[in-house]
C-alpha positions as CSV (number, residue, x, y, z in Angstrom):
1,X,-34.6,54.8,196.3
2,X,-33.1,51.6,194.8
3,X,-33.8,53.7,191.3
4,X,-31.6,56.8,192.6
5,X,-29.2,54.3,193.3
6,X,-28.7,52.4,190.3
7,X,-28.7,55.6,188.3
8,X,-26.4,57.1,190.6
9,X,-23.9,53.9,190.4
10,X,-24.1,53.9,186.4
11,X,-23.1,57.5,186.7
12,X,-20.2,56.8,188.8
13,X,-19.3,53.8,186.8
14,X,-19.4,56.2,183.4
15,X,-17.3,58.5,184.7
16,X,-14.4,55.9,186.2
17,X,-14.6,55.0,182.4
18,X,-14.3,58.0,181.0
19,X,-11.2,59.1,183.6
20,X,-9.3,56.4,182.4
21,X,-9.7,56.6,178.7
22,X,-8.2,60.3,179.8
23,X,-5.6,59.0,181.7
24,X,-4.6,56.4,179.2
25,X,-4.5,60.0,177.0
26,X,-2.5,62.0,179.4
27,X,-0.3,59.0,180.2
28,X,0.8,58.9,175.8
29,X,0.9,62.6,175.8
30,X,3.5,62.7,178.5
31,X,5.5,59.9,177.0
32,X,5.7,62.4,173.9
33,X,6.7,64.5,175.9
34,X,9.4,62.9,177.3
35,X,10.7,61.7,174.3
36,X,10.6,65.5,172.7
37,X,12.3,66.8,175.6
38,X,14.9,63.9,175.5
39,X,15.7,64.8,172.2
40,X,15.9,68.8,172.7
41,X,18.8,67.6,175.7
42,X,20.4,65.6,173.0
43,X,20.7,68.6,170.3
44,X,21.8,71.2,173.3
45,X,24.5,68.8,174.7
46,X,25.5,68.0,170.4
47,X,25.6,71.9,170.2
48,X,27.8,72.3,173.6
49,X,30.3,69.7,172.4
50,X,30.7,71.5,169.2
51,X,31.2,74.8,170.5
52,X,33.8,73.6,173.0
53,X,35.9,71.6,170.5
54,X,35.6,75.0,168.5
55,X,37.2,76.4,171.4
56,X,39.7,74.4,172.1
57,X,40.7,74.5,168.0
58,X,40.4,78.5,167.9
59,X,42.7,78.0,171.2
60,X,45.2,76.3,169.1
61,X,44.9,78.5,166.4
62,X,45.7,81.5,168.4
63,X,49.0,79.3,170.1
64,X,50.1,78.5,166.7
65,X,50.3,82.3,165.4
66,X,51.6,83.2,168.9
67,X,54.3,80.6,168.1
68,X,55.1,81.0,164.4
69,X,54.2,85.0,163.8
70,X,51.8,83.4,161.0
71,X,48.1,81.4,160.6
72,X,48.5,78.1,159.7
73,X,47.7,77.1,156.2
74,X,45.5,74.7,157.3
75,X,44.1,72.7,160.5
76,X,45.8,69.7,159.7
77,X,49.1,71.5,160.7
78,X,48.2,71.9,163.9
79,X,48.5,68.6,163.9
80,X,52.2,68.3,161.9
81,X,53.1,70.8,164.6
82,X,51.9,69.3,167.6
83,X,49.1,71.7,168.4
84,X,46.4,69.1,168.6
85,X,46.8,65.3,168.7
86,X,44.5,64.8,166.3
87,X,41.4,67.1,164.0
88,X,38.7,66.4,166.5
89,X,35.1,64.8,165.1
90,X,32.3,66.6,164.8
91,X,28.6,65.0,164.9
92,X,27.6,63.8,161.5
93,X,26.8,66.5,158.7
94,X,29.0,68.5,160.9
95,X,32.6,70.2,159.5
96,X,35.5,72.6,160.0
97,X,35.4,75.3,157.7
98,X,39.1,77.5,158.2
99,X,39.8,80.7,156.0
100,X,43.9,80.6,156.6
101,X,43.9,84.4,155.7
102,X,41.5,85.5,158.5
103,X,42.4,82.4,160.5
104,X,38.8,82.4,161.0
105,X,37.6,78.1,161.8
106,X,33.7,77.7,162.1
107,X,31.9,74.4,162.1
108,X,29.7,74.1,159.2
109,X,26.7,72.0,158.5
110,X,26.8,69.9,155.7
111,X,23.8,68.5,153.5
112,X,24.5,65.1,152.1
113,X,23.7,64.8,148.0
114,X,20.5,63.3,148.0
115,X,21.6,60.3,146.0
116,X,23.1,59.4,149.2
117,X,20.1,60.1,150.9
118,X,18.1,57.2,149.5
119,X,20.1,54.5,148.3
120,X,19.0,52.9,145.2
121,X,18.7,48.6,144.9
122,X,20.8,47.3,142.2
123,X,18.9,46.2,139.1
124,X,17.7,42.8,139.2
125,X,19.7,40.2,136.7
126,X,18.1,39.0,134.1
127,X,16.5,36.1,133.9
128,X,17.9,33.2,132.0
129,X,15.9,30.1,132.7
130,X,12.7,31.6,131.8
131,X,9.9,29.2,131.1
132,X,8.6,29.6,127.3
133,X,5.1,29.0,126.6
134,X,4.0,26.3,123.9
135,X,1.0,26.3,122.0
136,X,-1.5,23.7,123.2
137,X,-2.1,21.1,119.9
């Protein structure tokens, strides 16, 4: 009876172990989780902004023609003109691309040159001091 027991307990015990090494598993996956689904909010509320400040620029585009019979030449004068206060910013490797014959302004990503990418250290000075070996007598 005490055998059952203690094989029994050890079985138990084993098992505790083994539903906290999977907890301890669930508990990281879920944290990646989180952080993946963080992320996925913070591009769909980047991609929001964008298309609203598109909207409100293609707003002001349509005003300005309304205004003048004519596209502007380019966004900055909707600025000169009072339009917008200023050319609003776009997230990083973002940018307003406007085709003043079709009056047609999209946002545009941009790819940075890759020497920007990874900057390069500067080259190390030369050495000036440098120790000179003599030949032992």
């Amino acid at each position: 009876m005490k055998r059952c027991f203690h094989i029994l307990l050890l079985a138990a015990l084993s098992l505790a172990g083994c539903s906290q090494e999977r907890s301890r598993a669930v508990n990281e996956q879920s944290a990646a989780g989180q952080k993946d689904y963080r992320q996925m909010i913070q591009r769909a509320r980047t991609r929001q902004n964008a298309q609203n400040t598109l909207a409100q620029m293609q707003e002001a585009l349509q005003s300005f023609q309304r205004d003048m019979g004519r596209l502007p030449t380019n966004i900055v004068e909707l600025v000169t003109r009072n339009y917008i206060r200023t050319i609003p910013a776009l997230s990083p490797g973002q940018q307003f691309a406007y085709d003043p014959a079709l009056g047609l302004l999209t946002i545009q990503n941009v790819q940075r040159p890759p020497d920007t990418l990874s900057p390069t250290l500067p080259d190390a000075p030369e050495m000036t001091n440098r120790p000179t070996l003599s030949p032992q007598s």
